[in-house]
PDB file of N, CA, C and O in Angstrom, chain B, residues numbered from 101:
ATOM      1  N   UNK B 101     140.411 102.254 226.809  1.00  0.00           N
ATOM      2  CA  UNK B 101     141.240 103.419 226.717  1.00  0.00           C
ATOM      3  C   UNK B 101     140.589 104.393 225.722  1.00  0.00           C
ATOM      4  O   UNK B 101     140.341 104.105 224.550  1.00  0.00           O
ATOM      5  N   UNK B 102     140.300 105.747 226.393  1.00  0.00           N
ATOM      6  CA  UNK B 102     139.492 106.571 224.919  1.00  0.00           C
ATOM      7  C   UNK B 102     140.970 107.401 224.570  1.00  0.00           C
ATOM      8  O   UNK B 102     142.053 107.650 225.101  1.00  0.00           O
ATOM      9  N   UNK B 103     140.262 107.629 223.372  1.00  0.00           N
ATOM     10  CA  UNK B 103     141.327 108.014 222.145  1.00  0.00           C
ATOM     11  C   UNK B 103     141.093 110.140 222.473  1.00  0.00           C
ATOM     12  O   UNK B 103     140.121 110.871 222.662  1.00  0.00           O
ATOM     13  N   UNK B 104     142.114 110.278 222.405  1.00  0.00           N
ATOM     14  CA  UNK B 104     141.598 112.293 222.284  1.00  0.00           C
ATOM     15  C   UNK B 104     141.728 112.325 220.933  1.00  0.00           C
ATOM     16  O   UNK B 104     142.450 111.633 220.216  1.00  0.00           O
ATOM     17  N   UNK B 105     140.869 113.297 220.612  1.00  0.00           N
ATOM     18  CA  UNK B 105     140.953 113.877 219.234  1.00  0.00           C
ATOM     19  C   UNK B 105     142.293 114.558 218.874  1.00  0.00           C
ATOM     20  O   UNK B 105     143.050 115.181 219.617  1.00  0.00           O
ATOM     21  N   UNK B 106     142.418 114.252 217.378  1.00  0.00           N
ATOM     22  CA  UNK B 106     143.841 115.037 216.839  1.00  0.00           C
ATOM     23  C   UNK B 106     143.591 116.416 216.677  1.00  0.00           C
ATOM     24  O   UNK B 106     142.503 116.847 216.294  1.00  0.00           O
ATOM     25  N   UNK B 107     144.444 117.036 216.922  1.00  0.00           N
ATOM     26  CA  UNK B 107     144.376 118.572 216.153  1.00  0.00           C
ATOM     27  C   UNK B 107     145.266 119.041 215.055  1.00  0.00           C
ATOM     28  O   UNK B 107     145.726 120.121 214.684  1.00  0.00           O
ATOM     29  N   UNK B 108     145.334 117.586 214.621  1.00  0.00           N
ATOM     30  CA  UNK B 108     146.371 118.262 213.089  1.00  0.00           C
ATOM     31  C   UNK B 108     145.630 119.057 212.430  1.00  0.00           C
ATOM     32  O   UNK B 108     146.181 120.063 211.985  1.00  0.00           O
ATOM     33  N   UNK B 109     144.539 118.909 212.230  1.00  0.00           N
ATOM     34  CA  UNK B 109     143.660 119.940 211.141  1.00  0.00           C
ATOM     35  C   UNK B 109     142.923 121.341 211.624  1.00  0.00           C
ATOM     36  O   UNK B 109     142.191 122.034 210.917  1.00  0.00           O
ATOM     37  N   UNK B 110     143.265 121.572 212.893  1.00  0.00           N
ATOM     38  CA  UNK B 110     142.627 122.755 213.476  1.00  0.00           C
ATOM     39  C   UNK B 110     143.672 123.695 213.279  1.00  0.00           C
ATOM     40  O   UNK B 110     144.792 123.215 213.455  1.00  0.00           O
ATOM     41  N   UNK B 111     143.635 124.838 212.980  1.00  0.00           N
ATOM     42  CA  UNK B 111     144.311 125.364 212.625  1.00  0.00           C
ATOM     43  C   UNK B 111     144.864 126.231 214.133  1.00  0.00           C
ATOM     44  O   UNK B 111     144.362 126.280 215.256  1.00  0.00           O
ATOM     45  N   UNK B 112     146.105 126.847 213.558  1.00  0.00           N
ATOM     46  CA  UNK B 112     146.732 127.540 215.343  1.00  0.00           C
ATOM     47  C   UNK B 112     145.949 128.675 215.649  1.00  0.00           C
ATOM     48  O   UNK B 112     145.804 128.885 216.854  1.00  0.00           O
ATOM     49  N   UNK B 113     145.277 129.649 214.677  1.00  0.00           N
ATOM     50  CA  UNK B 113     144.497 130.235 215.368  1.00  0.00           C
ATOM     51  C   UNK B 113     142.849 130.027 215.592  1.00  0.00           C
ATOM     52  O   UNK B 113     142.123 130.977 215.880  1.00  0.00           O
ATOM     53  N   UNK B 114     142.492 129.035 215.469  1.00  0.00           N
ATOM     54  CA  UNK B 114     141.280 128.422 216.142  1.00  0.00           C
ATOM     55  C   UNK B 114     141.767 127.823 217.419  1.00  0.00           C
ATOM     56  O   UNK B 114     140.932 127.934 218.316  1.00  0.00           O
ATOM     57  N   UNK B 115     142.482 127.432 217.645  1.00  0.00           N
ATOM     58  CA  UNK B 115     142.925 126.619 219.167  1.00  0.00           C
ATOM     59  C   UNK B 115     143.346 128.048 219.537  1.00  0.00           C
ATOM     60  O   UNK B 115     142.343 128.399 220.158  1.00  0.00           O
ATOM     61  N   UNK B 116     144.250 129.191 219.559  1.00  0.00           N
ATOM     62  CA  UNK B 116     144.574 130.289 220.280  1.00  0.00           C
ATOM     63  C   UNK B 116     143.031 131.174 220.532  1.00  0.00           C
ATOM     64  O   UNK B 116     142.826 132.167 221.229  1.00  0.00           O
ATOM     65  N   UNK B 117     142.157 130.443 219.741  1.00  0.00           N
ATOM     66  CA  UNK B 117     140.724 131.479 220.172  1.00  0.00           C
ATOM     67  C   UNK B 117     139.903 130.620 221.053  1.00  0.00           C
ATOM     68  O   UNK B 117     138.850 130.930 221.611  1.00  0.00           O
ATOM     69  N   UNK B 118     140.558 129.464 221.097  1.00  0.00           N
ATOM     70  CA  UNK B 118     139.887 128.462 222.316  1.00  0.00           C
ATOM     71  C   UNK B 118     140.362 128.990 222.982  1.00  0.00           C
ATOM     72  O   UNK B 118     139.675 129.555 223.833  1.00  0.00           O
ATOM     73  N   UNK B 119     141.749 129.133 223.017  1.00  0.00           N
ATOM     74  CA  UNK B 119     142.258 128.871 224.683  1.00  0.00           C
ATOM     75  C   UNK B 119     142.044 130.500 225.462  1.00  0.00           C
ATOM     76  O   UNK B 119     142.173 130.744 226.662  1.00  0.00           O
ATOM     77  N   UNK B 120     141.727 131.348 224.494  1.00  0.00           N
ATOM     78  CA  UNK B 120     141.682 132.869 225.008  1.00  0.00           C
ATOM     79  C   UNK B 120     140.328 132.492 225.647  1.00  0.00           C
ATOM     80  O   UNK B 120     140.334 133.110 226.712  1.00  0.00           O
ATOM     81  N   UNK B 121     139.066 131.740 225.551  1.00  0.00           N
ATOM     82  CA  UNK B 121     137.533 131.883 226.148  1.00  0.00           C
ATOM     83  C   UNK B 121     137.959 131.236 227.319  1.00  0.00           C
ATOM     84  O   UNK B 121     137.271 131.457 228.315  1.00  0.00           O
ATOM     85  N   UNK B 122     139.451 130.087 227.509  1.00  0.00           N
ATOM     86  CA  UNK B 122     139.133 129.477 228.467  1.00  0.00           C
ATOM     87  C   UNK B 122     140.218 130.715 229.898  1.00  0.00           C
ATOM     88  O   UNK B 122     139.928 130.836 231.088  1.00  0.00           O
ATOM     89  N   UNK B 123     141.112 131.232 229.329  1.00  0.00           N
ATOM     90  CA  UNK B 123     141.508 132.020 230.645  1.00  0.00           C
ATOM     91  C   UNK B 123     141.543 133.631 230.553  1.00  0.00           C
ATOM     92  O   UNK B 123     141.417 134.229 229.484  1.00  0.00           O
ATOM     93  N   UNK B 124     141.728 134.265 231.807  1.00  0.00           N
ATOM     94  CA  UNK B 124     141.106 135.329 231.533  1.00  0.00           C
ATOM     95  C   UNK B 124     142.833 136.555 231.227  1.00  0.00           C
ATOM     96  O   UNK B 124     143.021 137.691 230.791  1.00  0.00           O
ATOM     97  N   UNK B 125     143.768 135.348 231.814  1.00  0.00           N
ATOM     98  CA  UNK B 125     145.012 136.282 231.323  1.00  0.00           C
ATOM     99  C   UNK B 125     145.307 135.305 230.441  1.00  0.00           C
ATOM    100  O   UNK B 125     144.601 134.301 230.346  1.00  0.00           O
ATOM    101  N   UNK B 126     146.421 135.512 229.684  1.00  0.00           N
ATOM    102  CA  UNK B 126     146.757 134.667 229.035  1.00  0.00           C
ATOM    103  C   UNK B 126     147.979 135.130 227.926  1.00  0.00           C
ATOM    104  O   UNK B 126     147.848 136.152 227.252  1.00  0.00           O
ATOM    105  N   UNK B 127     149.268 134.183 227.817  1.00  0.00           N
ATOM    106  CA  UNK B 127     150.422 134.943 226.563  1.00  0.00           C
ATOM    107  C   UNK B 127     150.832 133.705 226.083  1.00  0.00           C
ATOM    108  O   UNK B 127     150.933 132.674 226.747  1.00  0.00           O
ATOM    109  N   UNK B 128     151.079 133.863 224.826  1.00  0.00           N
ATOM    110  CA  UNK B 128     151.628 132.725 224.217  1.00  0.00           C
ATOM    111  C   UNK B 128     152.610 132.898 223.017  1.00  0.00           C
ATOM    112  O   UNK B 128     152.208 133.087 221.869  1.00  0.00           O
ATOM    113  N   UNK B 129     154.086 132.812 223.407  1.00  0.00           N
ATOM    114  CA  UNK B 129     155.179 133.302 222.654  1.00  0.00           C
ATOM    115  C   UNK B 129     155.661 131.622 222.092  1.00  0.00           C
ATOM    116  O   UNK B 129     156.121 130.721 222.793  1.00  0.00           O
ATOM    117  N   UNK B 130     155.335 131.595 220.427  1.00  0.00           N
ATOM    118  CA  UNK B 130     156.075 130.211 219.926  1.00  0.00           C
ATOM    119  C   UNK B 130     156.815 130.735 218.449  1.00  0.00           C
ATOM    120  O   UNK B 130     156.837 131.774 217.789  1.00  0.00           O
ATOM    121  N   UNK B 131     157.407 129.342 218.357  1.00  0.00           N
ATOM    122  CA  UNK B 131     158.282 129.910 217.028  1.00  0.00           C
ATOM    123  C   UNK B 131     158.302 128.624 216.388  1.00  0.00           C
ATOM    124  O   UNK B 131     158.319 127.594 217.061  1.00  0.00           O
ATOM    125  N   UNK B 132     158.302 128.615 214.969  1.00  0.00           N
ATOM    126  CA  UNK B 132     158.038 127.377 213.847  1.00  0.00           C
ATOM    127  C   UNK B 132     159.491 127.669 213.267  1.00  0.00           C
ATOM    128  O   UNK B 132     159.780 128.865 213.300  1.00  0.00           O
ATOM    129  N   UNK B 133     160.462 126.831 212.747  1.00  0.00           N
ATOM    130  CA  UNK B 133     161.373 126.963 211.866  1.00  0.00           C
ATOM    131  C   UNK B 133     160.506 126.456 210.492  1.00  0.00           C
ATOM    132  O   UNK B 133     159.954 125.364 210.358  1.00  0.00           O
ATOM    133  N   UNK B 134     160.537 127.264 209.783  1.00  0.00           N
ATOM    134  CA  UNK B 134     159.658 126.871 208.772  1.00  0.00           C
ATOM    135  C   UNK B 134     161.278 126.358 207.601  1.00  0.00           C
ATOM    136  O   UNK B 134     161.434 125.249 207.091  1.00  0.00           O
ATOM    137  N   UNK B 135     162.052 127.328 207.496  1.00  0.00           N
ATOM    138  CA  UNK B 135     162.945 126.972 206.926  1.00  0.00           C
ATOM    139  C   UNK B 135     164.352 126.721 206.845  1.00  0.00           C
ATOM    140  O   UNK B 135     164.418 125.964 207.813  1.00  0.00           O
ATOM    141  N   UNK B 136     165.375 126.777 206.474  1.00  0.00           N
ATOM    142  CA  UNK B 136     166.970 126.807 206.971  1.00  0.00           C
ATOM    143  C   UNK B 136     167.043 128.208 206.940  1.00  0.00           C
ATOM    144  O   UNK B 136     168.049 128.630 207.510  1.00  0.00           O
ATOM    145  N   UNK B 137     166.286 129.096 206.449  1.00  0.00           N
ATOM    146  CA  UNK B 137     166.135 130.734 206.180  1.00  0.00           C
ATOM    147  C   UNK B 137     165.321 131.585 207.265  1.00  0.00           C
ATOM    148  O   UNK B 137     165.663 132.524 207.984  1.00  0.00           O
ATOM    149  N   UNK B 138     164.278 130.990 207.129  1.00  0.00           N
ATOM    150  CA  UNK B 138     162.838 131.238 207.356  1.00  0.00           C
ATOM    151  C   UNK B 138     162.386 130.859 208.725  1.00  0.00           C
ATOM    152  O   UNK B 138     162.170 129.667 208.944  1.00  0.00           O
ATOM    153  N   UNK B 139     162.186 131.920 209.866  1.00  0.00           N
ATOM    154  CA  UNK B 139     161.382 131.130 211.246  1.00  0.00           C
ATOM    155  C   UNK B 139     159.626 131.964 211.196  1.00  0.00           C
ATOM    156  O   UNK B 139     159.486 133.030 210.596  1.00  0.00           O
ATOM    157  N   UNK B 140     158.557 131.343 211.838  1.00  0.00           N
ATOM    158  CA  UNK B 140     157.531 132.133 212.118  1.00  0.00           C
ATOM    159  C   UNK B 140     157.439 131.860 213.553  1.00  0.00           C
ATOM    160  O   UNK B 140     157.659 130.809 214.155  1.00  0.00           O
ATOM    161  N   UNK B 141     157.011 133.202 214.062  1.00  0.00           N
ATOM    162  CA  UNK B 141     156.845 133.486 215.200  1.00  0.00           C
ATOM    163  C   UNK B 141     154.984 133.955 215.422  1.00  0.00           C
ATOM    164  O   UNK B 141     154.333 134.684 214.674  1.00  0.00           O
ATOM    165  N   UNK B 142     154.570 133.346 216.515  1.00  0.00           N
ATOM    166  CA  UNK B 142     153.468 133.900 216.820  1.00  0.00           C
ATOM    167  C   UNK B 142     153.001 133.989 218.328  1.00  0.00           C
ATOM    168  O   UNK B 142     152.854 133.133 219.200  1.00  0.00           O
ATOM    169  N   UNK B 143     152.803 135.527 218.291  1.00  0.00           N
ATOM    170  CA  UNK B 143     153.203 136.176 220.031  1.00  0.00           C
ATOM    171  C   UNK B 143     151.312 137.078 219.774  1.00  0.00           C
ATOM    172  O   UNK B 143     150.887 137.842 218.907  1.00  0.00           O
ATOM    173  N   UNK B 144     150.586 136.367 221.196  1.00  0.00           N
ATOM    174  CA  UNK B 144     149.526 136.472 221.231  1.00  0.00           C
ATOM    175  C   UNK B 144     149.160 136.653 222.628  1.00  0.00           C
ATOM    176  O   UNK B 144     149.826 136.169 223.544  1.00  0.00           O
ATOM    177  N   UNK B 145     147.921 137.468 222.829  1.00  0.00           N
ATOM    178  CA  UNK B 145     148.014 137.739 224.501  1.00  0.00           C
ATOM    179  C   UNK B 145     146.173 138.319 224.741  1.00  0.00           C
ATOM    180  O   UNK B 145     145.290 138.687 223.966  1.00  0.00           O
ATOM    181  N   UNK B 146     146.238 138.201 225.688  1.00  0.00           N
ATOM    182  CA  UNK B 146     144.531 138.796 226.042  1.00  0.00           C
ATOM    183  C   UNK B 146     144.672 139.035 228.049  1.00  0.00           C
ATOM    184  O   UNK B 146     145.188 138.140 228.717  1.00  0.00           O
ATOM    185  N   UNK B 147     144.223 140.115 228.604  1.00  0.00           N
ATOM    186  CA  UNK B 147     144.198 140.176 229.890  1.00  0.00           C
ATOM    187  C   UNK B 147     144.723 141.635 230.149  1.00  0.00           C
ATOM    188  O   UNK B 147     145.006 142.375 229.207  1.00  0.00           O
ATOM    189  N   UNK B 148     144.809 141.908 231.087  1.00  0.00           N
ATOM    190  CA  UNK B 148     144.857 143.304 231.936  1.00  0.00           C
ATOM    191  C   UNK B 148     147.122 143.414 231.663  1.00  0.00           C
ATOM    192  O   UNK B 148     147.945 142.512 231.820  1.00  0.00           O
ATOM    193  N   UNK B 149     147.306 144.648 231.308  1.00  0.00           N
ATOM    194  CA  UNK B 149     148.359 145.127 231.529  1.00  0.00           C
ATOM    195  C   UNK B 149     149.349 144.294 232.361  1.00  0.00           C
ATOM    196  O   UNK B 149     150.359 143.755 231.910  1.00  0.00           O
ATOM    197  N   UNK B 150     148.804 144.251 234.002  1.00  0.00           N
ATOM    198  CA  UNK B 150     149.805 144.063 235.091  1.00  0.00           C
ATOM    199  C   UNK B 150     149.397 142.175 234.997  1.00  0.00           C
ATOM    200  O   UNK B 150     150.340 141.395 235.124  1.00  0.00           O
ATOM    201  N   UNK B 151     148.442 141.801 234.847  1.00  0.00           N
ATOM    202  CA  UNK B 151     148.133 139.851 234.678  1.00  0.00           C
ATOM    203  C   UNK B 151     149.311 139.652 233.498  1.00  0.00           C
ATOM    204  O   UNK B 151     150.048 138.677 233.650  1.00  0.00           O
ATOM    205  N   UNK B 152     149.512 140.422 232.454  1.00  0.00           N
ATOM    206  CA  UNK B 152     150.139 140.051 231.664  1.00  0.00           C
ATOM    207  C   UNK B 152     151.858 139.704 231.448  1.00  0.00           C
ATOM    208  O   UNK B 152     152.345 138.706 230.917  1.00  0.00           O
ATOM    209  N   UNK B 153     152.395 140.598 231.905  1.00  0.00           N
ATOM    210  CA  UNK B 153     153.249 141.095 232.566  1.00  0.00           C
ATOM    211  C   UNK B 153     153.850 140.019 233.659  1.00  0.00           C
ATOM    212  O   UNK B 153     154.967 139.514 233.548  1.00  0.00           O
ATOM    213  N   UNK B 154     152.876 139.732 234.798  1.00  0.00           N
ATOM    214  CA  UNK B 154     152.935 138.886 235.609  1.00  0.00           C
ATOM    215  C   UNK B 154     152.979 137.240 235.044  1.00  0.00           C
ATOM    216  O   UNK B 154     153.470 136.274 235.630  1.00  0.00           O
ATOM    217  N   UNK B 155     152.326 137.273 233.766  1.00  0.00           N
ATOM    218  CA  UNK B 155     152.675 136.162 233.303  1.00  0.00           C
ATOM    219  C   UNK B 155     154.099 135.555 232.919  1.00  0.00           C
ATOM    220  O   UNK B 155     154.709 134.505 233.121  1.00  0.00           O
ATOM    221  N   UNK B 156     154.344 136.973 232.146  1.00  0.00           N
ATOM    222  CA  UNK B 156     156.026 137.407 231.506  1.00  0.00           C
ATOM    223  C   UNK B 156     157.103 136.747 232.611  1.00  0.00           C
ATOM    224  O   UNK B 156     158.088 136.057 232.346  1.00  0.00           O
ATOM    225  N   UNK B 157     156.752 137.051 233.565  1.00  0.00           N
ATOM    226  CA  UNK B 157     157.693 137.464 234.434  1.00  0.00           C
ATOM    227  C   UNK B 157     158.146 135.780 234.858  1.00  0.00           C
ATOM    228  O   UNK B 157     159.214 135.168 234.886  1.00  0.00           O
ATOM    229  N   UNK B 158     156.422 135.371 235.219  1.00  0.00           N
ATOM    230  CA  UNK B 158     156.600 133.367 235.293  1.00  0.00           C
ATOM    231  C   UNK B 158     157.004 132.467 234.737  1.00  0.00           C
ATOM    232  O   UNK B 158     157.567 131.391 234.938  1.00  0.00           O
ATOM    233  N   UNK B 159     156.482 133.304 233.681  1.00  0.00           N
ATOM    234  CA  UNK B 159     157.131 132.515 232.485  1.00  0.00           C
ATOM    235  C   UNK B 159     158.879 131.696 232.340  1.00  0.00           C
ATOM    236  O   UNK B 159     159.355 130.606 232.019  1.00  0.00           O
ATOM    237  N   UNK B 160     159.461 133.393 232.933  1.00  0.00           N
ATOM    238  CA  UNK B 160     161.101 133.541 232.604  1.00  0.00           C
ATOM    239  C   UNK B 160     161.496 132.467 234.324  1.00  0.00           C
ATOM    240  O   UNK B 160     162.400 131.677 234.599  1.00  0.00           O
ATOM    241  N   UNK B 161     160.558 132.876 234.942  1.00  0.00           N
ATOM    242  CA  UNK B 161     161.180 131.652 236.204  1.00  0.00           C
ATOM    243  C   UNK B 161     161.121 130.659 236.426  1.00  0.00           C
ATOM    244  O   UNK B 161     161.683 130.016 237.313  1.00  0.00           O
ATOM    245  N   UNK B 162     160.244 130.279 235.449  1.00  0.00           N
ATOM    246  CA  UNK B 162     159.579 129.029 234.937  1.00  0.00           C
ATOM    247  C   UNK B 162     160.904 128.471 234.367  1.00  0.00           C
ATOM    248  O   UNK B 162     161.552 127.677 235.049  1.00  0.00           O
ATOM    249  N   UNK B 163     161.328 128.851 233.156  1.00  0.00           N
ATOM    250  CA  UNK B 163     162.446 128.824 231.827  1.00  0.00           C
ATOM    251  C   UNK B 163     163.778 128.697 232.802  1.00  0.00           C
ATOM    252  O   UNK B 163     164.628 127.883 232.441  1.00  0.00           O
ATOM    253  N   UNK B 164     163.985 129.359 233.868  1.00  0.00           N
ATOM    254  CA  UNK B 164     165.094 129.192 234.703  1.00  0.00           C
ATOM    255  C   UNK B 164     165.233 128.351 235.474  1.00  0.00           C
ATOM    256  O   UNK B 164     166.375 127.985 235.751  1.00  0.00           O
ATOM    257  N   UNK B 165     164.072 127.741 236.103  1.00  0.00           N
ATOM    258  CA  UNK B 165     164.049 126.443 236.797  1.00  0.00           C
ATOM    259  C   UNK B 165     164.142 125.450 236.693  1.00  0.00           C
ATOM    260  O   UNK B 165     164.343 124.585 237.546  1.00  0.00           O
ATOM    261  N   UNK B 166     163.882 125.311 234.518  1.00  0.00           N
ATOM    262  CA  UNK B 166     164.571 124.130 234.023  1.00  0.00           C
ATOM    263  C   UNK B 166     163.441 123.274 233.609  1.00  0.00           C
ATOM    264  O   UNK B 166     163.485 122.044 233.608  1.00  0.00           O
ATOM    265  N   UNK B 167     162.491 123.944 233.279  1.00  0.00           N
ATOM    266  CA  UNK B 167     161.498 123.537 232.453  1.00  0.00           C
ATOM    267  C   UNK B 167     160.226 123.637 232.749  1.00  0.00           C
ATOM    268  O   UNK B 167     159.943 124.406 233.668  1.00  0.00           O
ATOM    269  N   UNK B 168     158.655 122.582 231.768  1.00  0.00           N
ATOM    270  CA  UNK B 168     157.357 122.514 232.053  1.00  0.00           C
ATOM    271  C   UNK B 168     156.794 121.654 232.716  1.00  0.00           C
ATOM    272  O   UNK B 168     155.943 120.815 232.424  1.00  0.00           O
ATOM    273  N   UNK B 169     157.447 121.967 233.872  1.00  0.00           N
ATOM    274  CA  UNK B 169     156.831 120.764 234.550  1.00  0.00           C
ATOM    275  C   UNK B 169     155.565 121.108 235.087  1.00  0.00           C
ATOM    276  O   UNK B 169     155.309 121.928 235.969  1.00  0.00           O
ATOM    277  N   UNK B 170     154.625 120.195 234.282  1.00  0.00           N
ATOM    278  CA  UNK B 170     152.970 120.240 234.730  1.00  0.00           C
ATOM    279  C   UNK B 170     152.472 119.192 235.672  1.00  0.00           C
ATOM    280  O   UNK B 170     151.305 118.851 235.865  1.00  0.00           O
ATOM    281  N   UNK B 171     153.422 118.802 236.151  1.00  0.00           N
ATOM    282  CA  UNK B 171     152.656 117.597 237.563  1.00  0.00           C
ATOM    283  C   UNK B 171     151.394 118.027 237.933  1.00  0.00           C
ATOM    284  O   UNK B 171     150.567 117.126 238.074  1.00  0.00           O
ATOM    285  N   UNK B 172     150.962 119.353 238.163  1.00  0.00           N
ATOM    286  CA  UNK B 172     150.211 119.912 239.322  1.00  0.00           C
ATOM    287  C   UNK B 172     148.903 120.385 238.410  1.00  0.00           C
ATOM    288  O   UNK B 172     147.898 120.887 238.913  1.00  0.00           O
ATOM    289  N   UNK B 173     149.102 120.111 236.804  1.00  0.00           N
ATOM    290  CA  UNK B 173     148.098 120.358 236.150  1.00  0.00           C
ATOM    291  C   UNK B 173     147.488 119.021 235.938  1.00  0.00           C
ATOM    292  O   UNK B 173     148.003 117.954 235.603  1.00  0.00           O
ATOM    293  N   UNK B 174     145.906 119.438 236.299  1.00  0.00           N
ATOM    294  CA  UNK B 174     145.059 118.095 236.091  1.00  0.00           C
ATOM    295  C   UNK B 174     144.409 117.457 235.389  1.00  0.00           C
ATOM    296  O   UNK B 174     143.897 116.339 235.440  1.00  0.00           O
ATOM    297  N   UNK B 175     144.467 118.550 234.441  1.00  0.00           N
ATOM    298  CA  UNK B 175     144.372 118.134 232.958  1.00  0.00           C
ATOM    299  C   UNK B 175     145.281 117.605 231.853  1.00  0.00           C
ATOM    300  O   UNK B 175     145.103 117.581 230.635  1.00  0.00           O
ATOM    301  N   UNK B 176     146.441 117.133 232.702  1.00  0.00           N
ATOM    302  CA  UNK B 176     147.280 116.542 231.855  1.00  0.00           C
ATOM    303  C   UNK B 176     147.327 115.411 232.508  1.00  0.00           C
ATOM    304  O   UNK B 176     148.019 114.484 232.088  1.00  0.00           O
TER     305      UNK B 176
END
């Protein structure tokens, strides 16, 4: 069984500058509760106006359908 590497120590924007070389649209809306006060948000994007947009849009039908379901990704 091989082991994947951890990414506790990579920081979030070294992996968000990976993943921008690997697609050519791309959005990524997350949020950290950092505190009982305190949330961080980090909203990041690379691609053409209307790809982007079009992502937006999957995203929300995605979120309505009731989740991530990646069956169909083959890298997972």
């Amino acid at each position: 069984m091989s082991r994947r590497p951890s990414l506790d120590f990579v920081t979030t924007d070294e992996i968000l500058k990976e993943l921008k070389k690997r697609f050519d649209d791309f959005i990524i809306v997350g949020s950290a509760k950092r505190t009982s006060e305190q949330d961080d948000y980090v909203i990041t994007f690379k691609g053409t106006y209307h790809g982007i947009l079009g992502l937006c849009e999957l995203g929300r039908l995605a979120a309505e359908a009731g989740g991530d379901d990646v069956k169909d990704d083959p890298t997972r």
